[in-house]
Structure formats: structure tokens, C-alpha cells
C-alpha positions as CSV (number, residue, x, y, z in Angstrom):
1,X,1.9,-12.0,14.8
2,X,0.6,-15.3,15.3
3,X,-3.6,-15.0,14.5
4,X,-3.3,-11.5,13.5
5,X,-2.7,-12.6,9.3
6,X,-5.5,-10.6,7.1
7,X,-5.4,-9.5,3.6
8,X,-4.2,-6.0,4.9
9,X,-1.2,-7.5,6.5
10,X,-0.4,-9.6,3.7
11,X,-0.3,-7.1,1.4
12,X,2.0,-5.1,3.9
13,X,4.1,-7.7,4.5
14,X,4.2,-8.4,0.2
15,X,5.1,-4.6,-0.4
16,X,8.0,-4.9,2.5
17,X,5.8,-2.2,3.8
18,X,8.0,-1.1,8.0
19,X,4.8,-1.8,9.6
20,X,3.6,-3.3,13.4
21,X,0.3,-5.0,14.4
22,X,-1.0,-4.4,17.9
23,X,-4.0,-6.5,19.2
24,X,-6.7,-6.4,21.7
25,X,-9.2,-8.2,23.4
26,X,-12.4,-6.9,21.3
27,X,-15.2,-7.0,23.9
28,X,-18.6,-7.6,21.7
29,X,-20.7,-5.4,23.6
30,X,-18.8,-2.6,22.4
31,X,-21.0,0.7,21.2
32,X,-18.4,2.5,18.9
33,X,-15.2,-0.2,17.8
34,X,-12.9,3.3,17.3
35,X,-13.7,4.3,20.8
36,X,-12.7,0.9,21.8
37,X,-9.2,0.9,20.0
38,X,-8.1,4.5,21.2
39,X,-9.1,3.2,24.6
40,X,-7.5,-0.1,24.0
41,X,-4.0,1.1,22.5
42,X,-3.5,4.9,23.1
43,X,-1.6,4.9,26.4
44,X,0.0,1.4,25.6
45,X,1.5,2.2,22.4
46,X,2.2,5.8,23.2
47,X,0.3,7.8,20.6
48,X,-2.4,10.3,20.8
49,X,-6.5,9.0,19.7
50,X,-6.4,11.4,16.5
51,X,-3.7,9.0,15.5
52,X,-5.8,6.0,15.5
53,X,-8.3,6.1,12.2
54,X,-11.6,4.5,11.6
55,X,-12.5,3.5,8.2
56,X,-16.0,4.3,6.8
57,X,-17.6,3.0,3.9
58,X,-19.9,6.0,1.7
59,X,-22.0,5.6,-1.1
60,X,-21.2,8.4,-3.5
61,X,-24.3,10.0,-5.4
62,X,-22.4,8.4,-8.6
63,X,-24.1,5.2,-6.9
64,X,-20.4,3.8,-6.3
65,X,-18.8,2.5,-3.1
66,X,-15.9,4.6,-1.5
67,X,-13.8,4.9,1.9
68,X,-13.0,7.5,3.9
69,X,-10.2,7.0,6.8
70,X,-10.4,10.0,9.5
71,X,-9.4,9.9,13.0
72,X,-11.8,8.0,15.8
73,X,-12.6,11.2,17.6
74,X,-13.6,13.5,14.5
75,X,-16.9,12.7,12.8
76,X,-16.4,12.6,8.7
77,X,-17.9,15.4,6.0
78,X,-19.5,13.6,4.0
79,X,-20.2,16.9,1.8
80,X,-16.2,16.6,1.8
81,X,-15.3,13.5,1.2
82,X,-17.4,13.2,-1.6
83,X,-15.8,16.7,-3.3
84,X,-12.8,14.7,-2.9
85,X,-13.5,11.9,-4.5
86,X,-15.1,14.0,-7.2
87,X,-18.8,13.3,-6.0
88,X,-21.6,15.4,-5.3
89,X,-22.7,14.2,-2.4
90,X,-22.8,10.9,-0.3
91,X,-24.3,8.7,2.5
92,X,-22.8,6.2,4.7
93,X,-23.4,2.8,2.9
94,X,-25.4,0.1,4.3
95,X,-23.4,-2.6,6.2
96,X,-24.0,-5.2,4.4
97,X,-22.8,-3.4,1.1
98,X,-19.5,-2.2,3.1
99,X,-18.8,-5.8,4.1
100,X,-19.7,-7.4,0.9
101,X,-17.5,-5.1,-0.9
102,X,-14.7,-5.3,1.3
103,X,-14.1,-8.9,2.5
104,X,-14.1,-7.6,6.3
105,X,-16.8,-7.2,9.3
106,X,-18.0,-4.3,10.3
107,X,-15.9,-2.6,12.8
108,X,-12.9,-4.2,11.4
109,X,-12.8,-2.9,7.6
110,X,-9.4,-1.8,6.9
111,X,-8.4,0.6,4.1
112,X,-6.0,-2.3,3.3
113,X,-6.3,-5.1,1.2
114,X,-10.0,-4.7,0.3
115,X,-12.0,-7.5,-2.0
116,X,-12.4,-4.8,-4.2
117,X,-10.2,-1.6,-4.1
118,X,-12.4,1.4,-3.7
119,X,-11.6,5.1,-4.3
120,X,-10.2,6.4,-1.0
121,X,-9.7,9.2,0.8
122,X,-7.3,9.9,3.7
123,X,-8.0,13.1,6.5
124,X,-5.4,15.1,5.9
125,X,-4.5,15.8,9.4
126,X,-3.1,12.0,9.2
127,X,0.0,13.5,8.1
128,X,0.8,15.3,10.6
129,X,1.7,12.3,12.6
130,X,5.0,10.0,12.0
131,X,2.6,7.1,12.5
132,X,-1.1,6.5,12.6
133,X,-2.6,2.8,13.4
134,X,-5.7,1.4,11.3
135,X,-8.1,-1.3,11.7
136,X,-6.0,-4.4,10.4
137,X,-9.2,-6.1,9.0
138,X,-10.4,-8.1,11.9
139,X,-12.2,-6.5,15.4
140,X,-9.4,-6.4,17.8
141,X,-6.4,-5.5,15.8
142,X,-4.9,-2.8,14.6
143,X,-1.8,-1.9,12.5
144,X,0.6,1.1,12.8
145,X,2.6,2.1,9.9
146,X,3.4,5.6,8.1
147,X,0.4,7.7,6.6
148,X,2.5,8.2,3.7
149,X,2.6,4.4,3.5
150,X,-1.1,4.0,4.1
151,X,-1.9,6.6,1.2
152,X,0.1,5.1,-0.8
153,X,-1.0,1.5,-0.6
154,X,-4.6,2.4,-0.2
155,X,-4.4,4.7,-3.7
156,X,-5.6,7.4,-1.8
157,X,-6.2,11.1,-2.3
158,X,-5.7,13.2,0.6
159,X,-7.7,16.4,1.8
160,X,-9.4,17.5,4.9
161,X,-13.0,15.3,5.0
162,X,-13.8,16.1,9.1
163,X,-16.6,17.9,9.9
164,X,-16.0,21.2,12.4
């Protein structure tokens, strides 16, 4: 695990949180990072692409930052995500505002260990699975652990957000 430390880890790793990291090599010219983990790590770790979830940063009409985690190959209801989270409606938020607020680069934002914990909300097809793997804060690596865990440790509600 050498290299692969970020505050999501280390908060893992603090809550004794059953958890493994799996890296790859980020290639920078890559259109959509999801895209590029599910074809990274789906065949070599063994688990299907709607268990691999992207984190997305939303602006809620409340003017307040939030996150919604759904899997890479499903695009997110923003009309649903923000019901969710008790909103009217929402956006995506600018980069710069999702990076700022949470401590990581785009394309590596984890639901994990954020500079500033942000209302979240988890697709609830994520439980369906024994184990889903999330960005683990940095391009390139990614962590699996138990949805229950990840709902837990992110504070998040859970509801169906995907759109279709």
C-alpha cells in the first residue's frame, strides 16, 4: 500500500474499517476517469462496472455543496439526488468548488475523508453488491470495501439518485 496513503485510507485504516486498495496506471489523456477504472479493474478484481462508483460533487439550490456516489455506467438524477438530500433542485458544481471543498483532484474525489464532510448520498443499487470500490482520493486508485461501510463512514443517506 506503499504510495496509495490519502485521507480516505487513513480514515479507513483509523475506523479498522476490512477494506483493500487497488491501483492503476492513470493515463492523463483519459476522457471519463470512471470509464478508465471499470476498464482498469473490472476483470482483474472480479467485479462487475455497476460495482465501481464515481463520486460527483452538486450544488444544491440551498447554495450548499453535496455528493452523490452512483455507479460509473449510470448517469446521476440530479432532480433525485437533490430530493434526497432535502433540496429542490441541483447542478453539478464547478471544479474548482468540488476540489476546494474536498482536498482531492478532480477525477479522484473520494466520498472519504473529505476537507469538509458534505451531505451525501449513496445509489441505492450499491447495496446490492457485497463490495463496491471507490475513488481512494488520488487518479489511479481505488478502494473496495462494503457499501454498508461506505454509507456509514461517508454519513450518507441512501435512495435511488440514477437517471432511467
Amino acid at each position: 500500500m506503499a504510495g496509495t496513503a490519502t485521507p480516505a485510507t487513513t480514515l479507513l485504516g483509523k475506523q479498522r474499517v476490512a477494506h483493500r486498495v487497488h491501483s492503476y496506471a492513470h493515463d492523463a489523456r483519459a476522457e471519463s476517469y470512471g470509464s478508465e477504472a471499470v476498464d482498469a479493474l473490472a476483470e482483474t478484481v472480479g467485479v462487475a462496472a455497476h460495482q465501481i462508483l464515481k463520486t460527483l460533487v452538486i450544488k444544491l439550490d440551498t447554495g450548499k455543496l453535496a455528493v452523490a456516489v452512483v455507479p460509473v455506467p449510470d448517469m446521476l438524477s440530479l432532480k433525485a439526488a437533490a430530493a434526497a438530500l432535502g433540496a429542490g433542485r441541483a447542478v453539478m458544481a464547478e471544479r474548482s468548488e468540488a476540489e476546494r471543498s474536498t482536498g482531492y483532484v478532480f477525477g479522484g474525489i473520494s466520498p472519504l475523508g473529505q476537507r469538509k464532510i458534505l451531505p451525501t448520498v449513496i445509489d441505492a443499487s450499491a447495496m446490492n453488491w457485497d463490495r463496491v470500490l471507490c475513488s481512494a482520493g488520488r487518479r489511479g486508485v481505488e478502494i473496495e470495501l462494503a457499501p454498508a461501510d461506505l454509507v456509514r463512514l461517508s454519513g450518507a443517506v441512501v435512495a435511488a439518485v440514477t437517471a432511467g
